[in-house]
N, C-alpha and C positions, 0 to 999 in steps of 0.2 A: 504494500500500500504506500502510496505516494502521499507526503507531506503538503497543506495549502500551505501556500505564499500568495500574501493579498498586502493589498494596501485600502488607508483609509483617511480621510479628512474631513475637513467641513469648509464651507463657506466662511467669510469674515460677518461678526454680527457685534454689537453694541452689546452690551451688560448692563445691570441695574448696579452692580455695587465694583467691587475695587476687583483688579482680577489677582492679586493677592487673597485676600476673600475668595474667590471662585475657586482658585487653587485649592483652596481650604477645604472649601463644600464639597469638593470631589472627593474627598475621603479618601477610604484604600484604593480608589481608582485611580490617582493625581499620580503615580510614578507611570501608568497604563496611557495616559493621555496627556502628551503636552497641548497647553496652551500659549498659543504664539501671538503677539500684539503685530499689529499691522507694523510697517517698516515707516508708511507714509501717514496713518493714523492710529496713536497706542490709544485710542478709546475705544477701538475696533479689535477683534481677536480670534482667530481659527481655532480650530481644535485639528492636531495630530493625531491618529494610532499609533503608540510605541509598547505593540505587545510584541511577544516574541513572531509571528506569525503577521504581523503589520494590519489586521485587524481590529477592528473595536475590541474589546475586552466583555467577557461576559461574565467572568464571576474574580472573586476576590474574596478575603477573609477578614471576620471583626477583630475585634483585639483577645475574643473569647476560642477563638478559631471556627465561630460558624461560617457559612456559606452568605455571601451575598449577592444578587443577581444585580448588574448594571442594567439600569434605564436612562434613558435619555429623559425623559417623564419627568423625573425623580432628581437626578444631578444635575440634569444643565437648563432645563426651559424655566424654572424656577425663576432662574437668574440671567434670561433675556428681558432686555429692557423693551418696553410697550413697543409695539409697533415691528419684533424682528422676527423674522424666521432665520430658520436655525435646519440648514440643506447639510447633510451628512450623507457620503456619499463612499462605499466600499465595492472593492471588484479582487478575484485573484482567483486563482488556479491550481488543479492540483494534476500538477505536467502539463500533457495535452488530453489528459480523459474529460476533463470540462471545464468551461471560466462561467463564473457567475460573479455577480455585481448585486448592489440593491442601494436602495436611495429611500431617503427621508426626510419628509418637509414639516420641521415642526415652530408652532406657532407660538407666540411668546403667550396665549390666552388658552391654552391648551389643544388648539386643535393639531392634529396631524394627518400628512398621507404617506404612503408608501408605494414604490415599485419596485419589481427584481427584473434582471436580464429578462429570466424564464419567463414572462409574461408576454413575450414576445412570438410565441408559438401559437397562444391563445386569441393573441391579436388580429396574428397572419390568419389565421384561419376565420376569423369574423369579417377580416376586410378584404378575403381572398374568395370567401363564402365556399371555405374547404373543411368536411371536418377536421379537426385538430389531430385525430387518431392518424390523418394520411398525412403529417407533418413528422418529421423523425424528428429526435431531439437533437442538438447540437452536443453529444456525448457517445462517448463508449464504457 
């Protein structure tokens, strides 16, 4: 079995509080994701994946050793300031048996949406008016 290799980022988005603070609020996730200030504007600031695997980070541990699951939810729209969305945006591969990607738009008032690559098969075949079953996957 072949190892994923992905990468991951975000868009530049405004904060409500200091990104000192922000840092904070990330918890055990803050070594998993840097946060980078714009070069041209430090009121602005992306977010990195620096997991070992260059994707988001999905779980980490308390100070007790339980389990914690990362949300975007939860650690970062919190602490978007009125008015931002918050585009996170992951893709990567494992060899050439398949590359997948997925995206997410979240809203600083709690809304969100999502897509993945894969959505792509479902689409072709509504817009191609083919069933989806005579689409092969882009996979082995």
């Amino acid at each position: 079995m072949a190892d994923w290799y992905g990468a991951a980022r975000s868009n530049y988005v405004r904060l409500n509080c200091s990104v000192e603070a922000f840092r904070e609020a990330l918890g055990p996730f803050a070594s998993s994701i840097r946060v980078s200030p714009s070069g041209s504007d430090s009121s602005r600031v992306c977010l990195l994946a620096e997991t070992y695997d260059g994707g988001w980070p999905s779980l980490a541990s308390d100070d007790s050793g339980e389990d914690i699951e990362f949300s975007f939810q939860e650690y970062v729209v919190p602490y978007l300031a009125e008015g931002q969305v918050l585009i996170v945006m992951q893709s990567g591969h494992e060899k050439l048996r398949y590359v997948d990607g997925h995206a997410s738009a979240f809203a600083w008032d709690d809304r969100e949406v999502h897509l993945g690559l894969w959505d792509i098969r479902d689409l072709a075949a509504k817009t191609f008016g083919i069933p989806a079953e005579q689409i092969s996957e882009a996979s082995y």
